[in-house]
C-alpha positions as CSV (number, residue, x, y, z in Angstrom):
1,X,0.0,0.0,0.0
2,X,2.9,2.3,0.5
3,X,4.9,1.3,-2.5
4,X,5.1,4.9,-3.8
5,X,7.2,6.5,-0.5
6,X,10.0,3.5,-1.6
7,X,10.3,4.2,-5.1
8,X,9.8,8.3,-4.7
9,X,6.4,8.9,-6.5
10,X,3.8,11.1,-5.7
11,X,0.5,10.7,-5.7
12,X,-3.0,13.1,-6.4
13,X,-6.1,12.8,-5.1
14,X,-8.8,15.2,-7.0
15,X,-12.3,15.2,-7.1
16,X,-15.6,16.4,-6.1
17,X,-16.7,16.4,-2.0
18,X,-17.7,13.2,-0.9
19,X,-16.0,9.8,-2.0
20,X,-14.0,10.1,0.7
21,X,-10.2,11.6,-0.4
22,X,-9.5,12.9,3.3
23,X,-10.3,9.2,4.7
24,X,-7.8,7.7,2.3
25,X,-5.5,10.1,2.6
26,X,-5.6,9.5,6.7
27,X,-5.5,6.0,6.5
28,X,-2.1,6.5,3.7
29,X,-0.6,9.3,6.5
30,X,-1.9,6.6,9.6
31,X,0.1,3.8,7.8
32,X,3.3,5.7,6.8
33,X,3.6,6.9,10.8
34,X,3.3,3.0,11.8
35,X,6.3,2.5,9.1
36,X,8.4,5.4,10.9
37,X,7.9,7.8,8.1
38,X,7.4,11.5,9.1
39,X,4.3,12.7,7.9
40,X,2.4,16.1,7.5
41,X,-1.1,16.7,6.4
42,X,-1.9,20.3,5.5
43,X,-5.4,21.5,3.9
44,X,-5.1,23.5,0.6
45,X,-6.0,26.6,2.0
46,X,-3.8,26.4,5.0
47,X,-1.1,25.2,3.0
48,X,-1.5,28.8,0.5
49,X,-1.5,30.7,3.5
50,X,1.7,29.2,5.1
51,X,3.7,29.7,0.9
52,X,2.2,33.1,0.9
53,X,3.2,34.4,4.0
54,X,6.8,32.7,4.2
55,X,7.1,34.4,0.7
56,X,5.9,37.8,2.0
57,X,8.9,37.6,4.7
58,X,11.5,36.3,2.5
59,X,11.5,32.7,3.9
60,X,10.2,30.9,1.0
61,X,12.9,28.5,0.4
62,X,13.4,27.8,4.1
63,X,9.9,27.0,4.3
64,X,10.6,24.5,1.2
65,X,13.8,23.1,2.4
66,X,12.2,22.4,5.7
67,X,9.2,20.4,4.0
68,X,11.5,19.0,0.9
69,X,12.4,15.8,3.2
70,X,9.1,14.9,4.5
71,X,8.5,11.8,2.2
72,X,4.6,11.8,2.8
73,X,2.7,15.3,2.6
74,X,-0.7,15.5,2.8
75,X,-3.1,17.6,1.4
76,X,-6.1,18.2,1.8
């Protein structure tokens, strides 16, 4: 189930509200922490406001280098 954190990929979850992304999405991040990955799960919205502010301050790419090496990221 977690094949894609081994061999690097990524994967995208889109759709309308309702078949239940955020539930498999939990379950994937639930799974990953059992493994001893270090996971983060961010909503779309929150995750603008965190780029747009650490860009406003000039912190962009510390923001990115501090997220870069988080092998599962979330969003929601």
């Amino acid at each position: 189930m977690l094949q894609f954190i081994e061999q690097k990929e990524n994967i995208v979850l889109s759709g309308a509200p309702g078949p239940g992304k955020t539930h498999l999405v939990t379950r994937l991040g639930r799974g990953a922490l059992k493994k001893g990955y270090e996971v983060r799960f961010f909503s779309v919205a929150d995750l603008v406001v965190f780029l747009e502010k650490s860009w406003r301050e000039g912190k962009f790419d510390e923001f990115r280098r501090k997220y870069q090496t988080i092998p599962v990221f979330a969003l929601n």
